[in-house]
N, C-alpha and C positions, 0 to 999 in steps of 0.2 A: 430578617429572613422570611415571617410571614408564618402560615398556620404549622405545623408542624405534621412534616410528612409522613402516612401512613404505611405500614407494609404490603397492607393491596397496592397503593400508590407506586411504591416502590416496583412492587410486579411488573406494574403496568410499562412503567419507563425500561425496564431491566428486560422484559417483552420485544418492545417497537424498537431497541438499540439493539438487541440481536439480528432481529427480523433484517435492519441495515448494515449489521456487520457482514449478516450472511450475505446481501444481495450485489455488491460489487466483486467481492472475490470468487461469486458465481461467475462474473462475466467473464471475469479474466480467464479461470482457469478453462470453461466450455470455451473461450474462444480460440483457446490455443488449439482444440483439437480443429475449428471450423478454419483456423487460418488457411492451410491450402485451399479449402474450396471456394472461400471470398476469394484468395489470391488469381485462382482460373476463371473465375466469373467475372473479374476484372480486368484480366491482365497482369499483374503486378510483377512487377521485380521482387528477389530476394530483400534489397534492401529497404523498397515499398513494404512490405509486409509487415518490417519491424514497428510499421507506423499507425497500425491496425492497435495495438496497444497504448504506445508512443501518445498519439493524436489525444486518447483518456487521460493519459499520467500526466501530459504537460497541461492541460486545461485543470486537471484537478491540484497537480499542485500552483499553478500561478494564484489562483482559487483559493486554497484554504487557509491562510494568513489571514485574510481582509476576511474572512466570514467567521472564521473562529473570534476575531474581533469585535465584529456588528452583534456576534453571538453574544459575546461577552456584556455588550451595549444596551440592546434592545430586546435580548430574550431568546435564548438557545432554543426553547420549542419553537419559536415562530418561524429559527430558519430551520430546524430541522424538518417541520411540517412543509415547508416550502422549499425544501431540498430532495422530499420524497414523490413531491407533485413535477418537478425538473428532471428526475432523475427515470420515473415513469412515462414522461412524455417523449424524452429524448429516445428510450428505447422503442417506443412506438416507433419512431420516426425514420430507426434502423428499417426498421421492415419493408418500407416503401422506398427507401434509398435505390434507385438506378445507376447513377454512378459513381466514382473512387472520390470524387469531390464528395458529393450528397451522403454516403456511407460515413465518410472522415466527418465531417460535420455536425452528423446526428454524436460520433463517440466525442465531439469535444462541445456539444450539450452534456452529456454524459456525465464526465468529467466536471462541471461546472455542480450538476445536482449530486452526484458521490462527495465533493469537497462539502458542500452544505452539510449532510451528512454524518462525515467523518469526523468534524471540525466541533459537532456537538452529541452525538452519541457519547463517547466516552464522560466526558464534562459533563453529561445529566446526570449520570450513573454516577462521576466525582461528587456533584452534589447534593444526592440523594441518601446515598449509603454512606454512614459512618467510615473513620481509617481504616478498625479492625476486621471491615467486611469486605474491603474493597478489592484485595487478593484476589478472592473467594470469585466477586461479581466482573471484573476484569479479567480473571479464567472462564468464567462460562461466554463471555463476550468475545473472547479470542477464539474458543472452542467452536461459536459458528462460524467466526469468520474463516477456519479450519474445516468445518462442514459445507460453507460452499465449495470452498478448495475440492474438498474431497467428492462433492456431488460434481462439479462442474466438466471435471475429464470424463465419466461416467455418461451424466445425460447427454453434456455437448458433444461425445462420442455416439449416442441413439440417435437424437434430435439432428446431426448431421450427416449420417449414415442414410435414414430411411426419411426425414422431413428438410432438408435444406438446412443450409445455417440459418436462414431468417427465422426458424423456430424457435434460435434459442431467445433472437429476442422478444420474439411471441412472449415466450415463459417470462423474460426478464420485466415486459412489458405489464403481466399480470397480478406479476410479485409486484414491482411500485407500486401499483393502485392498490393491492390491498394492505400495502403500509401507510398509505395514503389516508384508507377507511380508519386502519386503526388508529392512527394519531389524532383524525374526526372525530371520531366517537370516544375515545378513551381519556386520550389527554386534553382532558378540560381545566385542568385543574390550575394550580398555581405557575406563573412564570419565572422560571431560572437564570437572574444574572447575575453579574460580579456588583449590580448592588449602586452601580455610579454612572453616569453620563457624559461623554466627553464628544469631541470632533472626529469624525474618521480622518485618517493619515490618505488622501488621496496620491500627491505623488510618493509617497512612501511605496502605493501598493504599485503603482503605475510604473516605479524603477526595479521592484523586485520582479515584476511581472516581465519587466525586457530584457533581466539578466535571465531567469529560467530560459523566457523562450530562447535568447539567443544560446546560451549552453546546450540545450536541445537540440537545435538546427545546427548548434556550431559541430557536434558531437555525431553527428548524422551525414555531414558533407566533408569530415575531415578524411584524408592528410590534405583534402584541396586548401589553397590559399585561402579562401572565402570563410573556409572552416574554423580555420585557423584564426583566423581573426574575429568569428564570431563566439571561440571560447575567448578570445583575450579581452573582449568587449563585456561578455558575463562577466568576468572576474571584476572589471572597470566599475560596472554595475553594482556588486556586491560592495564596492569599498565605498563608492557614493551612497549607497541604500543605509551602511554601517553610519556614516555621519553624518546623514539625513536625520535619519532616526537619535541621533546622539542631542541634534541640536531643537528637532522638535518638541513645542512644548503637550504637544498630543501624538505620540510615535505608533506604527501600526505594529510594532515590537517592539515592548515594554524592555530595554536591554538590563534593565535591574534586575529581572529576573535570569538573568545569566550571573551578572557579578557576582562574585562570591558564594554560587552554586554550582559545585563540583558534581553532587549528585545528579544535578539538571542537565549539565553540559556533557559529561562524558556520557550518560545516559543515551539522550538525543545522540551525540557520535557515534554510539555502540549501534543503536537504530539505522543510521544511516549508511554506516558499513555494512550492517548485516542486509540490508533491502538490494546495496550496488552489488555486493556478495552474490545472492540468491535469485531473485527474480527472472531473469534470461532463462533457467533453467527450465524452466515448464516448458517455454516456447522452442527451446533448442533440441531437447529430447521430446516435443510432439513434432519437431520435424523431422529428426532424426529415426525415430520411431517407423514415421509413415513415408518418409522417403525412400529411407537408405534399407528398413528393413521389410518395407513393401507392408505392414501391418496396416488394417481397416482404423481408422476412426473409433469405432466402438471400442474393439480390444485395448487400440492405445491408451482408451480413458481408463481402459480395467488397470491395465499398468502403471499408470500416473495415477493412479488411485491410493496405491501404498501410502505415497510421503502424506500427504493431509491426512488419511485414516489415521496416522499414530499423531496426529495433531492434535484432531479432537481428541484421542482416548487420554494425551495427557495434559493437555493445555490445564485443565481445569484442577488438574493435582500442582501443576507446575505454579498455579495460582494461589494456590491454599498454604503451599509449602511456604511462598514468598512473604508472606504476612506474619510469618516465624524463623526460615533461616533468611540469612542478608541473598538480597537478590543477583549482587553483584556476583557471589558465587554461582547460582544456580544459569545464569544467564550468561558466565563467562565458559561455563563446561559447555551451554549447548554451541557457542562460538566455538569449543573446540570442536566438537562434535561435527558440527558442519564443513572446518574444514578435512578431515578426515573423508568425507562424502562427496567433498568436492573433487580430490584429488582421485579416489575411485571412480570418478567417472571420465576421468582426462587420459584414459587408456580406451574409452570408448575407441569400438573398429568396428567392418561390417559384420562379424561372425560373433561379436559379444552376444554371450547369452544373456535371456531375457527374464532368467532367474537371477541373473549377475544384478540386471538395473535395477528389479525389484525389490531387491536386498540393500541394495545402493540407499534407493529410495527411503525405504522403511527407517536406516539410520541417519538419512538427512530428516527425517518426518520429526525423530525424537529428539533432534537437535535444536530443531525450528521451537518445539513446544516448551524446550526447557528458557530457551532464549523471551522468546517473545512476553507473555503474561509477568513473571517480574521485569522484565525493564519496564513494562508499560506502567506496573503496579509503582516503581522507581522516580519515573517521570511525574507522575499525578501527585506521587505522596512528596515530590518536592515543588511543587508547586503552592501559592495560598488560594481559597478561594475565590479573590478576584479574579485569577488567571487562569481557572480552570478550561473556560474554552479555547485561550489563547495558547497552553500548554501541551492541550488536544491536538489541537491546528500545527504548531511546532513540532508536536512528534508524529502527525503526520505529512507535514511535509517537510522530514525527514525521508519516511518512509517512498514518499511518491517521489523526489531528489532520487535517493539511492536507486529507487525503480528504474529512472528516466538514465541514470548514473550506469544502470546493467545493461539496461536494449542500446544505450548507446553506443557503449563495448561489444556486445554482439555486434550491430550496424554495422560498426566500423573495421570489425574485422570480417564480414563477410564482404566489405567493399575491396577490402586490400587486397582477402584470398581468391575472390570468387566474384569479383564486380557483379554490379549491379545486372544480375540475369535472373532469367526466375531457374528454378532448381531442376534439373533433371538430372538422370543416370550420369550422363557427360561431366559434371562437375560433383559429384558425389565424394568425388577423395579430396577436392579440396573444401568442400563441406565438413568433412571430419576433421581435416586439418584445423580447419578454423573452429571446432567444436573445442578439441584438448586445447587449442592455446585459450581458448577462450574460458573454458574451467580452471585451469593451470591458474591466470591470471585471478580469476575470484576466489580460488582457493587462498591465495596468496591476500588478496584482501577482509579474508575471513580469519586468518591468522591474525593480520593487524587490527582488526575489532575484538581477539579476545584480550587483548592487551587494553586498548582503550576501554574496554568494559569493565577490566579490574582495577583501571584507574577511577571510577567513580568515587572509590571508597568505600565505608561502611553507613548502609543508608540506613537501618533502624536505630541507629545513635544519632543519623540526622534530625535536623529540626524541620521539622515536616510543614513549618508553617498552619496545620490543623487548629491552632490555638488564635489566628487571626480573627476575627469577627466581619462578619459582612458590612458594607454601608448599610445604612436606614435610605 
């Protein structure tokens, strides 16, 4: 393992892995508020729009398998330093974007340096900090991720109001670089890997990559025939990637670590639902918000500000708790929780008050918190240390799946109710229409994740694999 890591050391990592938790879920949530105004400055249709997001989620999850991997290989700082120099360049590149091509482009740069990222932030922090800490340090790691959340409706409602949306990647652009400096100057120290050397899985990653995308595009052009065929091609996809990897003797997913980990697999399921569950949600009530109820940009970020404020306040309790009660509890009440939020919001009409949604909000906020930090603490603590960035990378891309898994369900029903238009007054009732069916439905799938969630089992009687030893 090498010299023996210090607690400044420890800072420093637990530091630069916030700094990245914060800076992706800034983008998402300020872009929600900026979407309408990319959308007129482009042109776009309703169902263009969803791809302002879309265009990130599918580049970062095709992405984060194969880097959680290399991570694993060649040293999680090296690509995480070089996923915060991608991830700051790509946002430059927003800025100067002229057109729907060149804009899309820069988010699936984006996308590419977030998965770098994603895929080894958590996994330094697994290999840094002891079992008993890691609750603790996985709560305050969620809690920014919670804090961009929470900052992002806010500023990207200022910064879009009074400077254009290309401010926000101004700001997104200046956060990279000074993650950049930090990981320069701080992290010098020791390199983090699983300790062994093997072959990257090239077409492994090369089949996983054309089942997402085509699920993604399939999922975006459905009920067309074309659509259609491009989810039953993913699925195709998946089962060939499955015995790809079964028969390679260097697989880009190690599938051992599935068998006979209950903890790991329901786990990752509980994630995956919960991400298809929720995510739409920002972007549906910031359009509903500024469409239907004519509210500014700024105020809407004040109102979508509720849910992530109660993120942060309890993310970091929801973490501490999991390192002593079993997480599958704490993380199956906020799966209830959520659907309860969900189903309050699928009465949305134009005369809801706007103390109704921020009330909404607030108990989907403490639903998210209770959920998130133990299953994450769940997913690591069953994993061994060779797999810690591989297990990273898997539960998130989970999380980015479930994401691409929710705007696809929105897409697709604003294609069915409301074709491909861009939105005005004119189609406002079938905007709502497609809003409740569209809650309805992830309510309904946020019910089927609290069941999958208390199927993991009891993970502190799990074998946490902690007891493995690194290679030499």
């Amino acid at each position: 393992m090498g010299h023996e890591i210090t607690p400044g050391e420890r800072r420093v990592v637990l530091s630069a892995a916030s700094v990245a938790a914060f800076l992706t879920p800034f983008m998402v949530a300020s872009l929600n508020l900026a979407t309408p105004a990319i959308g007129r400055e482009f042109g776009m249709s309703a169902v263009l729009l969803g791809w302002i997001a879309s265009a990130y989620l599918l580049a970062a999850a095709v992405s984060l398998i194969p880097f959680g991997k290399i991570a694993d290989l060649f040293g999680r700082k090296k690509i995480f330093a070089l996923g915060s120099l991608v991830y700051a360049t790509a946002s430059a590149s927003a800025i100067v974007a002229g057109s729907t091509a060149a804009f899309l482009a820069s988010r699936v740069l984006q996308g590419i340096g977030g998965a770098m990222l994603m895929s080894t932030s958590i996994a330094m922090l697994t290999s840094v900090y002891p079992p008993g800490e890691r609750g603790r340090v996985l709560g305050i790691n969620v809690a920014f991720t919670y804090l961009g959340l929470s900052l992002g409706p806010v500023v990207g409602g200022v910064l879009t109001q009074h400077w254009g949306w290309r401010s926000i990647f101004v700001v997104n652009a200046v956060l990279g670089f000074v993650l950049v400096g930090l990981v320069a100057w701080k992290l010098r120290g020791e390199e983090w890997t699983g300790g062994f050397r093997e072959k990257i899985d090239g077409i492994g990653a090369a089949v996983m990559g054309a089942g997402l995308i085509g699920l993604m595009l399939g999922l975006g052009r459905l009920p067309s025939l074309d659509g259609a065929g491009l989810v039953l091609g993913a699925a195709a996809a998946l089962f060939i990637f499955i015995f790809w990897e079964k028969k390679t003797p260097f697989p880009l997913l190690d599938l051992a670590l599935f068998r006979g980990n209950r903890v790991f697999v329901f786990s990752n399921l509980a994630a995956l639902i919960n991400y298809s569950a929720t995510t739409a949600l920002g972007f549906l009530l910031s359009l509903y918000l500024q469409y239907v109820k004519g509210i500014p940009p700024q105020t809407a970020g004040l109102i979508l500000l509720a849910q992530p404020a109660m993120m942060v306040l309890f993310s970091p309790l929801a973490g501490r708790l999991s390192d002593r009660v079993e997480p599958r509890i704490l993380a199956s009440t906020g799966m209830a929780v959520l659907t309860a939020g969900l189903l309050l919001l699928a009465g949305l009409g134009p005369a809801t008050p706007t103390a109704f949604i921020t009330g909404t909000l607030v108990l989907l906020g403490f639903g998210f918190a209770l959920f998130s930090s133990p299953n994450t603490n769940a997913v690591m603590g069953a994993a061994g240390p060779r797999s810690y960035g591989l297990a990273s990378a898997v539960l998130g891309t989970m999380r980015l799946t479930g994401q691409m898994i929710s705007m696809g369900i929105a897409t697709l029903i604003f294609a069915l109710r409301i074709g491909r238009v861009q939105i005005t007054p004119d189609v406002h009732p079938g905007f709502l229409a497609a809003s409740r069916i569209a809650f309805l439905l992830f309510a309904g799938l946020s019910l089927a994740g609290v069941f999958a969630s208390l199927a993991r089992g009891t993970v502190h009687r799990y074998n946490r694999h902690d007891h493995l030893k690194e290679d030499p």
